[in-house]
C-alpha positions as CSV (number, residue, x, y, z in Angstrom):
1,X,55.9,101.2,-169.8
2,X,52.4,99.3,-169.9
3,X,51.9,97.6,-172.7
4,X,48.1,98.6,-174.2
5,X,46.3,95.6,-175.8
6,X,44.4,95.3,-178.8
7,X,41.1,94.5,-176.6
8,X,41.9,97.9,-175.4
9,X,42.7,99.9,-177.6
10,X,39.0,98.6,-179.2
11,X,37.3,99.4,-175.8
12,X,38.8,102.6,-176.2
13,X,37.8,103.6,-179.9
14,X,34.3,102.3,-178.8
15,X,33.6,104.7,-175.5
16,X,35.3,107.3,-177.4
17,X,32.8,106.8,-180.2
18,X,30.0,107.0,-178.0
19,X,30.8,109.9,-176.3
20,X,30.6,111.7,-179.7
21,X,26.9,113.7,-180.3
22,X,25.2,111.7,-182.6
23,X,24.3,114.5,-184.8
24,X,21.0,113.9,-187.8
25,X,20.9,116.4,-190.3
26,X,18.4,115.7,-192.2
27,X,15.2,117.4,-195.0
28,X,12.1,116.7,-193.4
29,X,9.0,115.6,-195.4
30,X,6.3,113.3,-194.5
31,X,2.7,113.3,-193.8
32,X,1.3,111.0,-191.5
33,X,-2.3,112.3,-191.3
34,X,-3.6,114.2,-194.4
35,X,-7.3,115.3,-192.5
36,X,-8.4,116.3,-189.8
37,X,-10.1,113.4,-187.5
38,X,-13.3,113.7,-186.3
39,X,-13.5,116.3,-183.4
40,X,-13.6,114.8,-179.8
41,X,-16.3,117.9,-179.6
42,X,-16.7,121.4,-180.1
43,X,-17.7,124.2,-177.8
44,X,-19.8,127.2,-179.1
45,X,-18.8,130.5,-176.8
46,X,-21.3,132.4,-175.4
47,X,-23.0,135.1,-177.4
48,X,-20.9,138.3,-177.8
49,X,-17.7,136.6,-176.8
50,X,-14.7,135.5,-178.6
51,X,-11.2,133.7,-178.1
52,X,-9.8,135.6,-180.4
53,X,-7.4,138.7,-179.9
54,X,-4.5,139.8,-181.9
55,X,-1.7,138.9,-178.8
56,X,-3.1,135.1,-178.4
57,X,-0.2,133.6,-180.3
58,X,2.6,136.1,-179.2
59,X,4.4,133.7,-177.0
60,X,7.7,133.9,-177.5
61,X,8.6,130.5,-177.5
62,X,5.2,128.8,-177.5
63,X,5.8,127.7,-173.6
64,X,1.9,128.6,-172.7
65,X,-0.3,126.7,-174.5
66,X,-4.1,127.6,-174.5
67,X,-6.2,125.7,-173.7
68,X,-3.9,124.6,-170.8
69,X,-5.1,121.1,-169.9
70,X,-5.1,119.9,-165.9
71,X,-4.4,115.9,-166.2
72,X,-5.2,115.4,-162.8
73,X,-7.5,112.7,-161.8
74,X,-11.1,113.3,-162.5
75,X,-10.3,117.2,-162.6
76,X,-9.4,117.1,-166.6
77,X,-10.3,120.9,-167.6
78,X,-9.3,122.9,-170.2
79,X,-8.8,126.5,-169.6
80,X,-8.5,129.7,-172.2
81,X,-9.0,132.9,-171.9
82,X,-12.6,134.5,-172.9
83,X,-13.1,138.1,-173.9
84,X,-16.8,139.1,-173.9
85,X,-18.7,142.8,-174.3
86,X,-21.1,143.7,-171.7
87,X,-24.2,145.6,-172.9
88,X,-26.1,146.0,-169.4
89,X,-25.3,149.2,-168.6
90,X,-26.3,150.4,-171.8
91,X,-22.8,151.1,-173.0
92,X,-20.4,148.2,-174.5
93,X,-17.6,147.5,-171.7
94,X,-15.1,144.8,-172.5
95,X,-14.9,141.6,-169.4
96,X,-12.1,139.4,-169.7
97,X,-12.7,135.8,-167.9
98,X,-11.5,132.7,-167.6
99,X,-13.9,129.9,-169.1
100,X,-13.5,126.4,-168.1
101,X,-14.6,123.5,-169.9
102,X,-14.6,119.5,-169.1
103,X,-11.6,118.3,-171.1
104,X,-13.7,114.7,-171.3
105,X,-17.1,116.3,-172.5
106,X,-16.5,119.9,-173.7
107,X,-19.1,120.9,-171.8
108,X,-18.6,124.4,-169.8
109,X,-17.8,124.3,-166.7
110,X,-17.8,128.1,-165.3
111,X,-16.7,131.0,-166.7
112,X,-15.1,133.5,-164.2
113,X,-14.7,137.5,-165.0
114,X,-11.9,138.9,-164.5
115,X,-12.2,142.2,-161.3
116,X,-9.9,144.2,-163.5
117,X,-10.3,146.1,-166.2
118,X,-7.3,144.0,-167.7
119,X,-7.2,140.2,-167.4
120,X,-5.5,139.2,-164.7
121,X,-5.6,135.5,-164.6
122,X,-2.7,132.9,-164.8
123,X,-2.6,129.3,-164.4
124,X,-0.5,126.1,-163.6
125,X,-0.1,123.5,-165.1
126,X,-2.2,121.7,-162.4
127,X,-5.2,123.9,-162.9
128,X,-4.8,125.9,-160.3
129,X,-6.3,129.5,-160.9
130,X,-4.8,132.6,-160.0
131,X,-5.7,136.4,-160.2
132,X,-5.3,139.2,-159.0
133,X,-8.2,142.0,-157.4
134,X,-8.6,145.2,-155.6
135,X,-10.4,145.8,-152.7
136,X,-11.1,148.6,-150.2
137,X,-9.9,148.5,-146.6
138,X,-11.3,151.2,-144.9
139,X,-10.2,154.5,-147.2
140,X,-7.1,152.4,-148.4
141,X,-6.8,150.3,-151.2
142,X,-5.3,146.7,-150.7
143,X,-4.4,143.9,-153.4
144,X,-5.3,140.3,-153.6
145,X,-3.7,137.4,-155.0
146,X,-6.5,135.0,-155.1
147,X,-6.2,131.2,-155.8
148,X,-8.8,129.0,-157.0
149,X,-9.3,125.0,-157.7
150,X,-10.4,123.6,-160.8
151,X,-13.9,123.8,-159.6
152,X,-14.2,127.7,-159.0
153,X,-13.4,127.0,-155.3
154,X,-11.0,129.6,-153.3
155,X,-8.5,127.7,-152.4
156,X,-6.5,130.7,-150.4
157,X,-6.1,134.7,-150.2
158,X,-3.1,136.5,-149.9
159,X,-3.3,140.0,-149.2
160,X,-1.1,143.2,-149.5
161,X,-1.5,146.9,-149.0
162,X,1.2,147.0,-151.7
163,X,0.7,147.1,-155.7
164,X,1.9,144.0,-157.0
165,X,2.8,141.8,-159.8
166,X,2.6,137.8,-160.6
167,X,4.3,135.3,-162.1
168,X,3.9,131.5,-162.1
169,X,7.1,130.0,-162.8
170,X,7.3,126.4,-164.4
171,X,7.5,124.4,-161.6
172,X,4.3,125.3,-160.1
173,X,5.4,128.0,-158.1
174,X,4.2,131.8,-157.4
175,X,6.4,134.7,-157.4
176,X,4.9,138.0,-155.6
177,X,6.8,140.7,-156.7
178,X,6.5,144.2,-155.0
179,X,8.7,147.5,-156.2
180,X,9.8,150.2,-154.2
181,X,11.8,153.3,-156.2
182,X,14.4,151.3,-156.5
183,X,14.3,147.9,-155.5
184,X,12.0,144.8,-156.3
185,X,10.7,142.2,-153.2
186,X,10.7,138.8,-154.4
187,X,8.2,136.1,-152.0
188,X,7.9,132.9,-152.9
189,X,5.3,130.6,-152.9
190,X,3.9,126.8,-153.0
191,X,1.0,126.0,-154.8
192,X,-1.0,125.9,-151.2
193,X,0.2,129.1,-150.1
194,X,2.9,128.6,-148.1
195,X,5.9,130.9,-147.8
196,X,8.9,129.6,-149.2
197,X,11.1,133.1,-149.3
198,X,11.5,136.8,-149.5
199,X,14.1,138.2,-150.7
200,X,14.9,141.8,-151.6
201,X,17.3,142.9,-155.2
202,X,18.6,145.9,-156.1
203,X,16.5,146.9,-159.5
204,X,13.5,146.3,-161.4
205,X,12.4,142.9,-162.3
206,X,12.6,142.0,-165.6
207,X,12.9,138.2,-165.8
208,X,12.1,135.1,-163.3
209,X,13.0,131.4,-164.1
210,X,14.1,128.4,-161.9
211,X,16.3,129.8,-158.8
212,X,17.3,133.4,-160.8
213,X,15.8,137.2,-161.1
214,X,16.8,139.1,-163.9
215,X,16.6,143.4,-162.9
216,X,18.0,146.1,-164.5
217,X,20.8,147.4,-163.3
218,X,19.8,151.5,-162.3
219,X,23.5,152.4,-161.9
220,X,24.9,151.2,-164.5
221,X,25.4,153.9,-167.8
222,X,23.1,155.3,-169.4
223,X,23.9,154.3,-172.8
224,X,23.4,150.5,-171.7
225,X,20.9,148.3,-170.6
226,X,22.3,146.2,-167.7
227,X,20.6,143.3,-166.6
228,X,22.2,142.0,-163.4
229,X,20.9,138.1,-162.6
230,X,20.7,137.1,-159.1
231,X,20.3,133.9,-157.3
232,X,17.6,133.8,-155.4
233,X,18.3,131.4,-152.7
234,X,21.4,133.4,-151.9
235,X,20.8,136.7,-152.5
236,X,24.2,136.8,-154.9
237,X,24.3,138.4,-158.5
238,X,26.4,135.7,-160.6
239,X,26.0,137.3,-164.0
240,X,26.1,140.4,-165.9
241,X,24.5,141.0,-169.0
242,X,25.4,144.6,-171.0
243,X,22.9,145.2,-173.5
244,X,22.5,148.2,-176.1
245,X,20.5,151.3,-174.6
246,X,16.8,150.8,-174.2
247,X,17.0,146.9,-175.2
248,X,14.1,144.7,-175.5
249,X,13.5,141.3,-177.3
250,X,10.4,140.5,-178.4
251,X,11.4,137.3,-179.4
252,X,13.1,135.5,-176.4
253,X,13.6,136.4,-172.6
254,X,16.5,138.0,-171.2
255,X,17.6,134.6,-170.0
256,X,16.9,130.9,-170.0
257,X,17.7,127.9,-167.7
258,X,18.9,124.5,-168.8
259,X,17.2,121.7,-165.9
260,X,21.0,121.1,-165.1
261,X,21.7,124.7,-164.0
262,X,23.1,126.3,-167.1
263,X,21.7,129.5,-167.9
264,X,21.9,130.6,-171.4
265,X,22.1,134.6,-171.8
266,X,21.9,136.2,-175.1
267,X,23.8,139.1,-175.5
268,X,22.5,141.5,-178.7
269,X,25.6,143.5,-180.2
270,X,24.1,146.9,-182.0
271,X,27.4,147.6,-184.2
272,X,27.3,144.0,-185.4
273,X,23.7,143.0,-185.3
274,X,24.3,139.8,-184.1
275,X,23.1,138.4,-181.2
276,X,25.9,135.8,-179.3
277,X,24.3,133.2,-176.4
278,X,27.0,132.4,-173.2
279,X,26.3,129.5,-171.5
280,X,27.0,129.8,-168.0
281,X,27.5,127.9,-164.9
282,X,25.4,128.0,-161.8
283,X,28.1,130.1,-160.5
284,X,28.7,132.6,-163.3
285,X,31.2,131.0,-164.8
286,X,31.3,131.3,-168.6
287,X,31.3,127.6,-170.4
288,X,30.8,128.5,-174.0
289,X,29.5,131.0,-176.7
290,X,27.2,130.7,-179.7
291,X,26.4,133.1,-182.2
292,X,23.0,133.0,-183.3
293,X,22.2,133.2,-187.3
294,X,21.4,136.6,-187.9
295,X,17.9,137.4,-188.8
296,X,17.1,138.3,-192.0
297,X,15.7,141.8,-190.7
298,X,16.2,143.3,-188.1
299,X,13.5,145.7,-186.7
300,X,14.8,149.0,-185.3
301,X,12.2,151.0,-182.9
302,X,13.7,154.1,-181.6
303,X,16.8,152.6,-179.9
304,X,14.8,149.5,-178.8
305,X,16.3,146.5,-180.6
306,X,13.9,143.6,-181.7
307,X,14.3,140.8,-183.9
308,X,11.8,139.8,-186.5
309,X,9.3,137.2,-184.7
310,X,10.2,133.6,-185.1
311,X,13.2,134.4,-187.9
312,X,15.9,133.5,-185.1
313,X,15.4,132.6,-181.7
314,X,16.9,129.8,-179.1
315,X,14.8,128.4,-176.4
316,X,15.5,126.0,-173.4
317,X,13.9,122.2,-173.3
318,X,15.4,120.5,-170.4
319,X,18.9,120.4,-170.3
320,X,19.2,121.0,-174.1
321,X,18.3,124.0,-176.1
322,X,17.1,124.4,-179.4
323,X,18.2,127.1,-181.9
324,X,15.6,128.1,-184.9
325,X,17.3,129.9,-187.8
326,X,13.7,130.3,-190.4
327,X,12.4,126.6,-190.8
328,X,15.9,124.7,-189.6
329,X,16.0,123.8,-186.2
330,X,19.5,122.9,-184.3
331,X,19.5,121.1,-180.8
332,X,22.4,121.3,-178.7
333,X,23.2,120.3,-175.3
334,X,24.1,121.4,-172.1
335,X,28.0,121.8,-173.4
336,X,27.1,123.2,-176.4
337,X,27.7,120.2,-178.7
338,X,25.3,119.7,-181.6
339,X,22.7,116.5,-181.3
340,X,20.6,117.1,-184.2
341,X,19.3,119.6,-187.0
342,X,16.1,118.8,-188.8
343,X,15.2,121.5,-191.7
344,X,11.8,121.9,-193.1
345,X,11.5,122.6,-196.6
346,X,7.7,122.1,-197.3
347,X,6.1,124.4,-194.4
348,X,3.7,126.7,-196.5
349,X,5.3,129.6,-194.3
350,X,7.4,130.5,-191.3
351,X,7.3,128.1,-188.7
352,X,6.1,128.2,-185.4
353,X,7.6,126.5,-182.1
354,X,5.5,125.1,-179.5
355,X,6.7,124.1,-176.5
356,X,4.5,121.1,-174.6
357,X,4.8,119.3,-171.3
358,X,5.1,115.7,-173.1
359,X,9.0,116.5,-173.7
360,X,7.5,117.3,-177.4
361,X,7.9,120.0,-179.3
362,X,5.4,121.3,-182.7
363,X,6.7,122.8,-185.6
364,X,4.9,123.8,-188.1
365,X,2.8,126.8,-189.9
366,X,0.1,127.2,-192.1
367,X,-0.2,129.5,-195.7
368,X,-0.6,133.2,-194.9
369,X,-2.5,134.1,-198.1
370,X,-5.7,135.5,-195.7
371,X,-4.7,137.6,-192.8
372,X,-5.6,136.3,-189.3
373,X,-8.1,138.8,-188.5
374,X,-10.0,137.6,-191.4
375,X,-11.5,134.8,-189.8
376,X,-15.6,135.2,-190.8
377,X,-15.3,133.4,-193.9
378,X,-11.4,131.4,-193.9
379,X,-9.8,129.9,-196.9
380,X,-8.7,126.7,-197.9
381,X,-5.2,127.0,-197.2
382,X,-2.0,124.5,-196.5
383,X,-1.3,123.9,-193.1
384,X,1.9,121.4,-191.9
385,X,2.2,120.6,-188.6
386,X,5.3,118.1,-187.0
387,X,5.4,116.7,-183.7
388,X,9.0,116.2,-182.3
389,X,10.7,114.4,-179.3
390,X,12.1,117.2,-178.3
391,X,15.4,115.2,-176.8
392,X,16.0,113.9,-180.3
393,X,14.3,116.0,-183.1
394,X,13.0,112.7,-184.2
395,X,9.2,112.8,-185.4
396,X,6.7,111.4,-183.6
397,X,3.4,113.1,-185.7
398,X,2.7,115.0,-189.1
399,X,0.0,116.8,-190.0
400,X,-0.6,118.6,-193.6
401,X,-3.9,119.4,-194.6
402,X,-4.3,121.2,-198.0
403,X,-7.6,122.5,-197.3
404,X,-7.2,123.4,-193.6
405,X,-9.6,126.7,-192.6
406,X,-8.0,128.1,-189.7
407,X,-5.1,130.2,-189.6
408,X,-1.7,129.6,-187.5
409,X,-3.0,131.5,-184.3
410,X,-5.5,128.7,-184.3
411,X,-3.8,125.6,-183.5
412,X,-2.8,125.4,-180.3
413,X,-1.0,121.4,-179.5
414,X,-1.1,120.2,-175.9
415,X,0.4,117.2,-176.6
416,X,2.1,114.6,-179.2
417,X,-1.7,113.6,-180.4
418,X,-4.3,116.4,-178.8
419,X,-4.4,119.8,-180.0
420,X,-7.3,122.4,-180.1
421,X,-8.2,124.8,-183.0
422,X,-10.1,128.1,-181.7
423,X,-12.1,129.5,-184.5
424,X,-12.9,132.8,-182.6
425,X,-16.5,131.6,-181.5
426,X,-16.1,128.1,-181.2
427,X,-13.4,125.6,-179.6
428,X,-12.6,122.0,-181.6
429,X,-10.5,119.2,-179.8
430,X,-8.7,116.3,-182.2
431,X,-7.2,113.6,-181.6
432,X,-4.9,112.1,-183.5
433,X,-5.4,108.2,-183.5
């Protein structure tokens, strides 16, 4: 037999000790900034429009942040959403646009209506432009997916005598999706247009992200709601997710994918009311389970089953994920070991996650004492804000104002030090230095 030294034995204890999660559980409460700086500048909205609409916050997980911000050279913009009542015809008809404003200057740039009667915008995070229109081609009606540059410029056209539907997925690119009676036609493309693929699934569509498409499953029995994920590269279904009957979450999507190719599926049990995540491999082959805390009500709509917002939820950063159980948050990784918790005892309410593109993450809320819709005359209220690595959970930022006048559908972060506050008719940038 060998005979195992002391030198490594200790080399031993040592990788084994580093190979262990270093876990932080710790109370969180701090204030690096106690006011608001001086505003980099504010835009006033043109007359008769707002930012302001009762959805503008209700994103699950905070991933689209508004204004979205394009960082590339010389084209810094800052895009929102504008809603605006149009009074020429003599009757009040609401426009949706998009406005764009000169990140540098907050000076306007253009504002572009929406064609619909809907808004039908979407952006990357490059600040590239896309919507959709109708047009007429003889006596037929054809759709339009229609891309512009930061500058209002058509970039390229793509046209279909099909209805379709949108989605720009994280890494820039644009899913066309197109449904017959009982399948949806997935194409693929790059930021310039190009066509990557086109695929066909069996089902409806119900979630995109990374190389997978979530559809529901038309054969499967009626008293569930089976939502069969595909690849899309090959074509292959890898997992299967049985929901209760008529399930929808209002809180989190139907899946989400780690950057190393785990996707996390949550899987809502009626009898229990709990809701379990399964961490899979790329290949559909279950790595682990985690039960998520159970929220402290759950909402029950008919037989559509939906969490109370923000109360319990998980959400994917990188190859890590992040589990928020009221104001404690929990990151794990990839195998399902714990790295850190952080809870936050002095929020003045429930938190909110916000997702950015710095590998941060905001958590934070401000008092609900005045409803959000109340926004002509706001309160002083308490507001806390903290800015997380969102690898570590360690803070980077805090913010807690106790005379802040804007509510928590205000603040929208874009990164570790930058965030905007929309006030309805006007739009405030703030550094913090």
């Amino acid at each position: 037999m060998k005979r195992i030294t002391k030198r490594q034995l200790l080399i031993a204890a040592l990788t084994a000790f580093l190979t262990i999660p270093i876990v932080i559980n710790s109370t969180v409460s701090a204030a690096d900034y106690k006011q608001l700086p001086k505003p980099e500048w504010t835009y006033n909205l043109p007359t008769d429009t707002t930012t302001e609409i009762h959805t503008k916050n209700n994103h699950y997980t905070g991933r689209v942040i508004f204004p979205i911000v394009s960082e590339l050279t010389n084209l810094e913009t800052a895009y929102t959403f504008l809603y605006k009542s149009d009074r020429s015809t003599g009757k009040s008809k609401a426009v949706n646009s998009i406005l764009a404003i000169d990140d540098k200057t907050g000076k306007q740039k253009w504002i572009h209506d929406s064609p619909m009667r809907y808004n039908s915008f979407d952006l990357d995070q490059s600040g590239n432009v896309y919507y959709y229109d109708e047009a007429k081609s003889g006596n037929k009606k054809v759709y339009k997916l229609i891309a512009l540059d930061s500058n209002n410029k058509q970039r390229w056209v793509k046209t279909s005598k099909e209805f379709f539907q949108f989605n720009i997925l994280e890494d820039g690119r644009i899913a066309v999706i197109t449904f017959t009676k009982d399948t949806s036609v997935i194409t693929l493309y790059t930021q310039e247009g190009k066509q990557l693929i086109q695929r066909e699934f069996p089902g409806h569509m119900r979630h995109i992200q990374g190389n997978y498409v979530g559809l529901i499953n038309s054969n499967a029995p009626r008293n569930t709601t089976t939502i069969d994920i595909y690849s899309i590269s090959t074509g292959k279904k890898v997992i299967s997710a049985v929901q209760p009957q008529d399930h929808v979450n209002i809180v989190h999507a139907d899946f989400e994918v780690l950057s190393g190719g785990t996707v996390i599926v949550p899987i809502y049990d009626a009898k229990t009311e709990v809701e379990t995540l399964h961490g899979y491999k790329p290949n559909g082959k279950e790595k682990w389970t985690r039960p998520l805390p159970k929220p402290a009500q759950d909402a029950v709509y008919g037989t559509t089953y939906a969490h109370n917002m923000y109360d319990s939820l998980y959400v994917s950063l990188g190859n890590n994920y992040l589990i928020q159980e009221k104001n404690k948050l929990s990151l794990y990784n990839t195998n399902n070991q714990l790295i850190a918790t952080k809870t936050f005892d002095d929020l003045p309410a429930q938190g909110l996650l916000q997702q950015l593109n710095d590998q941060s993450i905001v958590f934070g809320a401000t008092d609900k004492t005045q409803a959000w819709y109340d926004s002509k005359k706001p309160e002083p209220k308490e507001a806390t804000y903290y800015i997380l690595d969102s690898r570590t959970l360690k803070i980077k930022n805090t913010l807690v104002l106790d005379d802040a006048l804007f509510h928590q559908a205000d603040v929208r972060f874009h990164d570790a030090n930058t965030f905007y506050i929309h006030m309805g008719k006007t739009i405030t940038k703030y550094v913090l230095k």
